[in-house]
Residue, then its C-alpha position, 0 to 999 in steps of 0.5 A: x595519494x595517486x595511488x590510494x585514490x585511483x581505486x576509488x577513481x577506477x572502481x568506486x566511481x564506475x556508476x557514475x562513469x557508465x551513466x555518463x556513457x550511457x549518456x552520450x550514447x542516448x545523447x541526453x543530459x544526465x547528472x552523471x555526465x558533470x560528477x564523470x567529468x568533475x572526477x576525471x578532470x580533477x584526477x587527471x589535473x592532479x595526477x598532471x600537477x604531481x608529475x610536473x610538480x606544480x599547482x593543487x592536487x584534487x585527490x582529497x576531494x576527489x575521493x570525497x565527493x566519490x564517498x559521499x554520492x555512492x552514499x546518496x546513490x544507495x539510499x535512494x535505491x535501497x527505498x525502492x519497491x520491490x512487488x513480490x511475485x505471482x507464485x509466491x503471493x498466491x501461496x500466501x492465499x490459498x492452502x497447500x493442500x486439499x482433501x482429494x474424494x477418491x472412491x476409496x475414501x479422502x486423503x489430503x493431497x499437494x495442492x498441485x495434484x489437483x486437476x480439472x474434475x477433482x472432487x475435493x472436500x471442505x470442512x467447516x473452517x478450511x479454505x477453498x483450495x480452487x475454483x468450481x462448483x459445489x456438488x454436495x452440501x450446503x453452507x456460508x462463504x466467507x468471500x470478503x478476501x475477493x470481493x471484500x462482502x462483509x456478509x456471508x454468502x450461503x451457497x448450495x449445489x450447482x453455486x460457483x465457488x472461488x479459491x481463497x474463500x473460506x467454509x464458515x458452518x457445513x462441509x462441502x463437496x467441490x468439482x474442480x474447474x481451474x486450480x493454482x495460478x489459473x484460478x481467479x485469485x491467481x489471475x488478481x495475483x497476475x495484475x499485481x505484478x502487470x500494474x506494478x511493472x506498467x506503473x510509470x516512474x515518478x519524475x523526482x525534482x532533480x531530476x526535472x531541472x538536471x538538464x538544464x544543470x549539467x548543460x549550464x556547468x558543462x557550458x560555464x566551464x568550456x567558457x570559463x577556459x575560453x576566456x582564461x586561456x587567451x589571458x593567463x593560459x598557466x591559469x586557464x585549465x585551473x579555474x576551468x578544473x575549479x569550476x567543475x570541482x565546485x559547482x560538481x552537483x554533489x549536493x544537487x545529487x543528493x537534495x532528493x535521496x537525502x531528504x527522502x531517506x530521512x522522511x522515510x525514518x521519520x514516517x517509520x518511527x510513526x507507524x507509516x511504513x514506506x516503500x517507494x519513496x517517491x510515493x510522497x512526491x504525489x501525495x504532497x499534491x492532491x489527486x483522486x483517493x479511491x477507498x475500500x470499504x471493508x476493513x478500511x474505512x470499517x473494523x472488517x467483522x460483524x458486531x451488535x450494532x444495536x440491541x432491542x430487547x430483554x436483558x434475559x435474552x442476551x445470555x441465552x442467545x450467548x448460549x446457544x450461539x456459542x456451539x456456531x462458527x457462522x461470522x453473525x454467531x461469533x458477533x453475539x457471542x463477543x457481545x453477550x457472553x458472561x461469565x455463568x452463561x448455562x450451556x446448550x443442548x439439543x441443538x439444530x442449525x439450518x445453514x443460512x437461516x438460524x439455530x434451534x436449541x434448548x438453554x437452560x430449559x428454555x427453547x431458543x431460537x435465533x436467525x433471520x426474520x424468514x426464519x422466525x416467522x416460519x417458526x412463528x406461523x406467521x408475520x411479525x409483530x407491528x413493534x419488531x417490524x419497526x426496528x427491523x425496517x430501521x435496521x434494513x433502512x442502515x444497511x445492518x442484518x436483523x436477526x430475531x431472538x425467540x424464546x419459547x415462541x415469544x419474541x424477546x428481542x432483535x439484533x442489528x448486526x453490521x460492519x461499523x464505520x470506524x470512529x476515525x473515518x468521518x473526521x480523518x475523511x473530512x480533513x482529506x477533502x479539505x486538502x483537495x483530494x476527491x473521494x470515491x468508494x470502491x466496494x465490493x459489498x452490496x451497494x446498500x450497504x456501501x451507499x449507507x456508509x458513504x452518506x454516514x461518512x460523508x461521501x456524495x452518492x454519486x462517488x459511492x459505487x457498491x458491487x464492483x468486483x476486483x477487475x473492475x477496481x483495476x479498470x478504474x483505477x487504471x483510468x482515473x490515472x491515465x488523468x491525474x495522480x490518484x491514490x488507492x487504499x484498501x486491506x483485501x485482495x480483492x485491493x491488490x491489483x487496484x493498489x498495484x494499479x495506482x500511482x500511489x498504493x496504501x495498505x492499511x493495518x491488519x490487511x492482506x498479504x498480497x494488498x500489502x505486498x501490492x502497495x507502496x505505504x503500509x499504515x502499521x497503525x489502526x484506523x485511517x487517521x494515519x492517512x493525514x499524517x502521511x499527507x502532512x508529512x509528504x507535503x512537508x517532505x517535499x518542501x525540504x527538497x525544494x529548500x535543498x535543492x535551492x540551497x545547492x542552486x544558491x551554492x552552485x551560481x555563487x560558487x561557479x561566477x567566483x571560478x569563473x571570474x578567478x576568485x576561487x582557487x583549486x583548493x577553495x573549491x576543494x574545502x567548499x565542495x564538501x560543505x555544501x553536501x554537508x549543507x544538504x545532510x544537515x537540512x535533511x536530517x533536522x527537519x520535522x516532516x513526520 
């Protein structure tokens, strides 16, 4: 048995043994300090009862408890996060190659090749390889990646662009100013990995009280042998030894990393995957809750919101939008198109406005109100006014449908607000949390959604860039806990920033590499379920480490009055692990 057991005494339990070290050389209280002592004392005290042939040998138990906190140990670590880093998150982001304007043509070049003055070529589709201006072209940006703008942007010569962004409807010409990790996407990449480093560690609940533990079972088990040692001294040693074997915080070690384990199981079987377990601790309290607009709380792209028109109308606007990539085209198409829908020709887009084209024998033109009454020759009329004022009043983009110089109808496009939102919402500020919105989008828009889903005015904040989100976020947690969700990355650093970061379904890479929770359900619902599930979590710790407490107090005034021998507290040591497990792995937390 001494041989099969100091491997594990000299090997296995060597974690424990450098903490305890670690400190007395730091001179704090650690958990490992006891499970060190409690180790040795039972190797030593067994090793000198074989040599002298007398008492109880402690290896059993001694291996035992080893096993069984190595196993503990390496649940808690393997739920830690990890932020993946800079490099590899911006190649996630932006193309690994572009198209390089030489003077004898355009050839596709790495990434890397490009310095300050490159002029690059984007077509319609691409994603912009870095930041510059545009020299030559017209077209729409997609920029919701960085700034999280539902709408396209229209830029033309002279207008700054950003890598990351993608080429909705014409090709561009871009002077280059900054590339690869100096472009704005690659600094955002940078604040994930600083907030992420500068995020303070969660205080865990064993952890709070393992001072006063290991102080106590130290300090119970130096008076225990006080006061045995002048009565039986043969004994004195022994009810010291039992004490340590059975008050060893095995069971006090594992109370946290147990149930966190099998709440983190539990969530994952429910679609809400989580990487830093400690995460729950927050969450199982009330704080600030920060929320991203689009692709959180809304379905992230442009629908028809609301028709007002001829039925007639919606297959040719199918139509004739169908030979468009711009986002709003796209919308219509998904809500119009049929079956024996007639094709289009004779077709003219003006970028940023609106589409000419005949379909069907008919003229049809659809795009923005500028755009019709420059094709009208004048202002609309009284009926179509009111319902693009209605639309503009929601926060939605009208668009206006002509049909051989006539008015046929306007299409309310916008972001919807997802069904879940509002309710799912209501509930979070029921258990406490303070709302804010955080939006990059316009703050009409943003100050529409917030009135529909219920969040004050005063708490709806439209335009804020992605530096701007760290900044508050950032001082929010200097406060109180608060918890970040979003999708984009332009919510990476934000999530990173904060004590607690939610990355919602169908989000970004780098948001979802940034965060601590992944939702991998839609919607925003399983928010509540997360919540519950963490409240419920911590009350298994909490009824865990009041099982292990009762055990400890018990166990240890039955050593110390020398009613518990060696080999009791051998056979009890392991059941109040069992104890633990047990309780971890039955409860209902998700």
């Amino acid at each position: 048995s001494l041989l099969l057991t100091l491997p594990s005494v000299a090997w296995c339990a060597r974690p424990f043994f450098r903490g305890a070290v670690g400190a007395l050389q730091t001179r704090t209280l650690h958990m490992d300090l006891p499970i060190a002592v409690g180790i040795l004392a039972g190797f030593i005290q067994g090793s000198f009862n074989i040599v002298f042939d007398r008492g109880e040998i402690y290896f059993e138990s001694v291996t035992a408890l080893i096993f069984l906190l190595l196993v503990g140990r390496y649940v808690q670590q393997s739920q830690q996060r990890a932020a993946a880093g800079a490099s590899e998150l911006l190649f996630s982001l932006s193309p690994s190659t572009a198209r390089l304007v030489e003077a004898d043509g355009v050839r596709e070049v790495p990434i890397e090749a490009l310095g300050e003055g490159s002029i690059i070529e984007v077509l319609a589709g691409d994603t912009v390889a870095g930041d510059g201006i545009v020299v030559e072209g017209r077209s729409n940006l997609d920029r919701s990646l960085l700034t999280g703008e539902s709408r396209p942007e229209n830029v033309i010569e002279g207008d700054k662009v950003h890598a990351g962004t993608v080429n909705l409807s014409a090709p561009l010409r871009i002077r280059i100013e900054e590339a690869g990790e100096e472009t704005r996407v690659g600094r955002l990449m940078r604040l994930v990995e600083d907030g992420a480093r500068r995020k303070a560690p969660i205080v865990r609940l064993a952890d709070r009280i393992s001072g006063w533990f290991v102080a106590s079972v130290l300090g119970l088990a130096v008076i225990t042998l006080l006061i045995w040692f002048p009565l039986d001294p043969d004994h004195a040693v022994e009810h010291a030894v039992a004490l340590l074997i059975v008050s060893c915080p095995c069971a006090l070690g594992l109370a946290t990393p147990l149930a966190i384990g099998a709440a983190l199981a539990a969530a994952a079987r429910k679609g809400i995957l989580i990487k830093n377990g400690a995460a729950l601790e927050v969450l199982a309290r009330s704080g600030t809750m920060f929320l991203d607009k689009t692709g959180t709380l809304t379905e992230g792209r442009m629908r028809v919101v609301r028709w007002w028109g001829s039925e007639r109308a919606k297959g040719l606007i199918a139509a004739l939008e169908a030979q468009s990539t711009h986002p709003v085209a796209t919308a219509l198409v998904e809500a119009f198109a049929t079956e024996d829908c007639p094709k289009a020709a004779h077709i003219h887009q003006t970028t940023g406005a609106g589409i000419v084209g005949m379909v069907g024998g008919f003229r049809v033109a659809v795009g923005s109100t500028t755009f019709a009454e420059e094709l009208l020759g004048g202002p609309l009329t009284s009926d179509v006014a009111v319902q693009v004022e209605a639309a503009t009043a929601e926060a939605l983009t009208p668009v206006i449908v002509i049909v051989e110089g006539e008015i046929e109808g306007v299409a309310a496009m916008g972001d919807p607000v997802r069904s879940d939102t509002a309710p799912t919402l209501a509930e979070v500020k029921h258990r406490g949390w303070r709302l804010t919105l955080l939006s990059g989008d316009h703050p009409a828009v943003v100050s529409a959604v917030a009135d529909h889903i219920g969040i004050a005015e005063t708490d709806a904040k439209g335009g804020v860039s992605p530096e701007e989100k760290v900044e508050t976020v950032r001082k929010a947690a200097g406060k109180g806990p608060v918890a970040m969700v979003g999708d984009g990355v332009n919510d990476a650093a934000a999530l990173a920033a904060a004590t607690v970061g939610i990355g919602v379904h169908g989000g970004a890479e780098a948001a979802l590499a940034a965060a601590d929770i992944y939702l991998a359900r839609p919607g925003v619902a399983p928010i509540l379920d997360l919540l519950e599930g963490a409240r419920r979590t911590l009350k298994v710790i909490r009824r865990n480490l009041i099982l292990s407490l009762t055990y400890n107090i018990t166990a240890a005034a039955l050593a110390m009055t020398g009613h518990m021998s060696p080999i009791l507290a051998a056979v009890l040591m392991p059941l109040s692990s069992i104890t633990v497990v047990v309780s971890s792995y039955r409860a209902k937390t998700f």
